[in-house]
matplotlib code that plots the C-alpha trace (Angstrom):
import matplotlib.pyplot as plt

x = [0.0, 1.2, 2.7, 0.8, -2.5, -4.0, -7.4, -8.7, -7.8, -9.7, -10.1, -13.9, -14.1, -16.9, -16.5, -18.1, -16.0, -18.2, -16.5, -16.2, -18.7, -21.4, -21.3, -22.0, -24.8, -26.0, -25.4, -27.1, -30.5, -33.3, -34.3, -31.2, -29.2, -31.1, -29.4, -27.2, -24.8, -21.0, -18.3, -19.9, -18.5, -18.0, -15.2, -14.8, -12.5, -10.4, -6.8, -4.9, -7.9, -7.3, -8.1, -7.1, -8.9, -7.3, -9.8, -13.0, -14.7, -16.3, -19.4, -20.5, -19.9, -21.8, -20.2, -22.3, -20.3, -21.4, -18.3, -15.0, -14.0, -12.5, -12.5, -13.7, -12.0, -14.0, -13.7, -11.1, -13.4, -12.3, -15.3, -15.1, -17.3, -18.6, -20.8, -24.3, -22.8, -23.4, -21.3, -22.3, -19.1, -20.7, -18.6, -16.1, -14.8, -11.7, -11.4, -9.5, -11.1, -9.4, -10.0, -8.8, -5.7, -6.6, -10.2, -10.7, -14.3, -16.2, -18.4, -20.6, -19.8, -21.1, -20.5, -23.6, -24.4, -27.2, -29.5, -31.9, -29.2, -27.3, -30.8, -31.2, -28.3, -28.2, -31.9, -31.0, -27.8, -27.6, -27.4, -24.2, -20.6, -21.7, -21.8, -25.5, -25.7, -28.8, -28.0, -27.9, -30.3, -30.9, -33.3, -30.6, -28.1, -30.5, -30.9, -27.5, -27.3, -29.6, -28.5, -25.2, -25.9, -27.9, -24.4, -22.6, -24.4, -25.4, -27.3, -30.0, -30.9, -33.9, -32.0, -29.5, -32.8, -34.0, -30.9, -30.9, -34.1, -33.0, -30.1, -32.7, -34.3, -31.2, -29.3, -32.8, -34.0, -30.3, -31.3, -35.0, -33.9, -35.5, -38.4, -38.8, -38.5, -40.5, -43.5, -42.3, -42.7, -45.9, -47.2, -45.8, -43.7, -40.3, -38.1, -38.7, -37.7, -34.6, -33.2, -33.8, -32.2, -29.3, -28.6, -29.0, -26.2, -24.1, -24.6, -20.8, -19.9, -19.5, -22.1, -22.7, -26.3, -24.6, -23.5, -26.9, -28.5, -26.1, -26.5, -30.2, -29.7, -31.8, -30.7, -30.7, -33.4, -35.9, -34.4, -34.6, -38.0, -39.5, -38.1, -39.4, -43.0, -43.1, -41.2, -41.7, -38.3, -35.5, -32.9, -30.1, -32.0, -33.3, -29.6, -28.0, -30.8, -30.4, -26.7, -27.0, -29.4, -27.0, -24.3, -27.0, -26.9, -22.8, -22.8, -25.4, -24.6, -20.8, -17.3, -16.1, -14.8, -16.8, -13.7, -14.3, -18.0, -18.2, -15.9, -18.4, -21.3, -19.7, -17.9, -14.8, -14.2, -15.0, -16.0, -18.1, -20.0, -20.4, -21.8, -23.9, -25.3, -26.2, -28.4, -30.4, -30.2, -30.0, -26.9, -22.8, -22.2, -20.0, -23.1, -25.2, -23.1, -22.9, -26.5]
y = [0.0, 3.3, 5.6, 8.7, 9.5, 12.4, 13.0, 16.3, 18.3, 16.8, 18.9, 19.6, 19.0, 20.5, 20.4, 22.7, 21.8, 22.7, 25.8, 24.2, 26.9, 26.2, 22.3, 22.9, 24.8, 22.0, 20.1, 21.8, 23.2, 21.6, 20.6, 20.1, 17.8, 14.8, 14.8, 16.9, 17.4, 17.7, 18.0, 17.1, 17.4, 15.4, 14.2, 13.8, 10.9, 11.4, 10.2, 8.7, 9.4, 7.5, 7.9, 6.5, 6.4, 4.1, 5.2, 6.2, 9.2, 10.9, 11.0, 9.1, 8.4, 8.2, 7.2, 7.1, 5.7, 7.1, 6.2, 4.9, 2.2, 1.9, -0.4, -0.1, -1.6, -2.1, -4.4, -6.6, -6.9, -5.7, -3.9, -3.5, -0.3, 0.1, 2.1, 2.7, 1.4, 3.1, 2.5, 3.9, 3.7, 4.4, 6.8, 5.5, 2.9, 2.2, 2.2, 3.0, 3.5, 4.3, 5.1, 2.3, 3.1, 2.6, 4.1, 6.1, 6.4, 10.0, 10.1, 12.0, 12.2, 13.6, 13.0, 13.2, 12.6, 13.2, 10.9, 10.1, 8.8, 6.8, 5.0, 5.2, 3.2, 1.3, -0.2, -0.5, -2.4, -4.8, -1.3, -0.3, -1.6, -3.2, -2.4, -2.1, -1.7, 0.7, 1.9, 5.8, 7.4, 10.9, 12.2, 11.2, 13.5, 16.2, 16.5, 16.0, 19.4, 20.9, 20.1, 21.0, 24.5, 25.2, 24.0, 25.7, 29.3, 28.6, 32.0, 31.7, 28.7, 28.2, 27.1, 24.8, 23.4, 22.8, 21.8, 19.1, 17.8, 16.9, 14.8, 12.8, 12.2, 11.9, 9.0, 7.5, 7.1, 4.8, 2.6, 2.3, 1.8, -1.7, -0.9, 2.3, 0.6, -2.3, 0.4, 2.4, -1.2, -2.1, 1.4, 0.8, 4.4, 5.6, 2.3, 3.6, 7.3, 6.3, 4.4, 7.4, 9.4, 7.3, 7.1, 10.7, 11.1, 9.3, 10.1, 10.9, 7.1, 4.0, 1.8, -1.6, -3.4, -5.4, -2.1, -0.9, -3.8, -4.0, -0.6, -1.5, -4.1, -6.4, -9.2, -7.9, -9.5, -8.5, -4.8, -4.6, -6.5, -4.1, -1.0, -2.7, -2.5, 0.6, 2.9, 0.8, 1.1, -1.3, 0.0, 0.2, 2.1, 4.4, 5.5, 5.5, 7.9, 10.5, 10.1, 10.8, 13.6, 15.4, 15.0, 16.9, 19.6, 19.6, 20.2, 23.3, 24.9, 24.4, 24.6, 21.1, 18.5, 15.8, 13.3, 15.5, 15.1, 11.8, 11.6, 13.4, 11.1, 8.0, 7.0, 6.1, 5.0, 8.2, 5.8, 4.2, 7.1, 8.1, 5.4, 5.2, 8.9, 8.5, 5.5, 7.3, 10.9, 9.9, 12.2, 12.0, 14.4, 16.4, 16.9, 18.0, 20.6, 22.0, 21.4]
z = [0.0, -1.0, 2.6, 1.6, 3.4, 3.6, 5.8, 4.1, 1.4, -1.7, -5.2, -5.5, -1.7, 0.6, 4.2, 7.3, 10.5, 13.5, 16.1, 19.6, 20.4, 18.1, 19.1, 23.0, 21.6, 19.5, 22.6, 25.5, 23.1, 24.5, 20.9, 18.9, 21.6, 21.6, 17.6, 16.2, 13.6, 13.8, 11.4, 7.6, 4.0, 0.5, -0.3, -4.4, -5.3, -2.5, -3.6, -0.8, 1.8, 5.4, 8.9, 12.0, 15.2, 17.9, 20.6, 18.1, 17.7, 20.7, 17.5, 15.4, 12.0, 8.9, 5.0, 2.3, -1.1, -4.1, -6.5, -6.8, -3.3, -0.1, 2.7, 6.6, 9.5, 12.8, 15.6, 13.7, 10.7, 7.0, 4.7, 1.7, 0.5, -3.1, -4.4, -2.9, 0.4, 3.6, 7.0, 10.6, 13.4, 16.4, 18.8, 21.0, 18.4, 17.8, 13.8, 10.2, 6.6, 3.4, -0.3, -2.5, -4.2, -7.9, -7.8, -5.0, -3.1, -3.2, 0.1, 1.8, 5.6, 8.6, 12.3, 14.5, 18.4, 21.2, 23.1, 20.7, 17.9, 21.1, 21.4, 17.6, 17.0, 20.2, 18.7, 15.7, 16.6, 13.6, 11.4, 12.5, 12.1, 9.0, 5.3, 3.8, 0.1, -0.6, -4.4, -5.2, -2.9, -4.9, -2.6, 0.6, -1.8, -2.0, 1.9, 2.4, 0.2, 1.8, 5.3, 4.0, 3.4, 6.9, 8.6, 6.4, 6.8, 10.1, 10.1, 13.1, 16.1, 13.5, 11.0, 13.1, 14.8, 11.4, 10.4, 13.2, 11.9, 8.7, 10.1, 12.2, 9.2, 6.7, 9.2, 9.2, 5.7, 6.0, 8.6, 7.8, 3.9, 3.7, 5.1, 3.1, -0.3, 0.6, 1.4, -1.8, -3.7, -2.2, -3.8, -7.1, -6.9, -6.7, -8.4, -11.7, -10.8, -9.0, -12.0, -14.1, -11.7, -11.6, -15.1, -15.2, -12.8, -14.0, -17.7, -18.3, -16.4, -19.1, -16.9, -18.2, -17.7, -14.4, -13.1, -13.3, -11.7, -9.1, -8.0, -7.4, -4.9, -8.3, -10.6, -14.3, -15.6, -12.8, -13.4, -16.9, -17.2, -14.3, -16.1, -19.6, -18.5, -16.3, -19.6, -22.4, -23.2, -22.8, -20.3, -22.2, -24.9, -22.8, -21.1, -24.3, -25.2, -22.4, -23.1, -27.5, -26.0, -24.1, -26.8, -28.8, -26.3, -25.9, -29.7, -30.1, -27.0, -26.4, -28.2, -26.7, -29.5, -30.4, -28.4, -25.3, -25.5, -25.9, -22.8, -21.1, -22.2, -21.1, -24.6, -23.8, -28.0, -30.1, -33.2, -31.6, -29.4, -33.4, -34.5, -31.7, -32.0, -36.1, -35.1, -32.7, -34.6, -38.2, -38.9, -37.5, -34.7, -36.9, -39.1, -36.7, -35.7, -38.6, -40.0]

ax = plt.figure().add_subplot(projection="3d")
ax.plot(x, y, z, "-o")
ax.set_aspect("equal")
plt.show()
């Protein structure tokens, strides 16, 4: 393994580090201690990322994996973390995690603490310590955004209140995934709006069908047969679509070169991102262009 580790300092990297001040508040307010935030970021494929704790965290700790890998090590145990993976450490235990040196994770991370996440945790026990694979959560990323930018501006005890509130509920849409979904199933919503929202973020990524399925928790054929009826499009078709559509955009709107956009769409062969456009479009992306 390569000596150089680095714990912060990631290009593209967001982070608000809590003052000492602004936690014992958090701490004593009669409705933001029994759960509050600490220290929270993203960390963007985060080269060389590792942390040591030999005694824990005095919080606890969420990772959500949303690309690249890395590995957890708790209680003697190794994890492995891919994508869609979540991990809780609860505080006071002793732990290391690490980005994987040839594709590095990008997480979302936040430390968080009070009574009601000790009992949180403490009854949820089998949720913690372990690696649960719960796909890309869009909405979870949203919140995170959002929660991201109370901490971050931390303008009035409303909005850290508030702010509190939202990590209550972002830790536990996490630990209350399975039951969420199966609810969400039941109904007949939300699977087929979370795979388009997946593809669409991650339009510039060269997915295959396995990686697809995968990241759904699904086997293929249950995946691309549910998707089948609920679109009326095959899966594959329909990605490939989004992706020739935003090559279409990347051509009218912007000066990049027909390599650099098909980079960005997830082509990693310019020939064949060309061949691939003229079937769906009826014309070469050069010709477009200039049509």
């Amino acid at each position: 393994m390569d000596n150089i580790t680095i714990k912060e300092g990631f290009p593209g990297q967001q982070i608000v580090a809590m003052p000492k001040k602004l936690k014992k508040w958090l701490q004593t307010d009669a409705v933001s201690s029994p759960f509050h935030f600490g220290d929270l970021g993203y960390y963007p494929n985060a080269h060389y990322h590792q942390r040591y704790r030999k005694k824990g965290s005095e919080e606890h700790i969420f990772i959500y994996c949303t690309s690249g890998s890395g590995w957890i090590e708790v209680n003697d145990t190794h994890h492995q973390i891919q994508p869609g993976m979540y991990f809780i450490i609860p505080k006071n235990t002793p732990h290391r995690y690490g980005a994987d040196i040839k594709k590095p994770w990008s997480i979302y991370w936040l430390h968080f603490n009070g009574s009601s996440s000790d009992s949180l945790l403490r009854t949820h026990e089998e949720r913690v310590n372990k690696a649960f694979h719960v796909g890309y959560q869009k909405k979870s990323v949203d919140l995170f955004e959002q929660l991201f930018s109370l901490a971050d501006n931390n303008f009035s005890e409303a909005q850290l209140r508030y702010a509190c509130i939202l990590t209550y509920k972002f830790v536990s849409d996490f630990i209350f995934y399975d039951h969420i979904k199966e609810v969400a199933l039941e109904q007949g919503q939300n699977l087929r709006n979370a795979i388009v929202d997946f593809l669409m973020a991650n339009i510039d990524q060269p997915l295959t069908a396995e990686d697809i399925a995968k990241a759904f928790n699904y086997s293929r054929s249950h995946l691309f047969n549910y998707f089948k009826q609920a679109t009326g499009h095959s899966l594959m078709y329909y990605f490939n679509l989004k992706k020739i559509q935003k090559a279409c955009e990347f051509l009218s709107y912007t000066d990049l070169s027909i390599k650099e956009i098909s980079l960005k769409t997830g082509f990693q062969d310019q020939l064949y991102f060309s061949r691939v456009f003229k079937k769906y479009i009826g014309l070469s992306p050069r010709a477009y262009r200039n049509k």
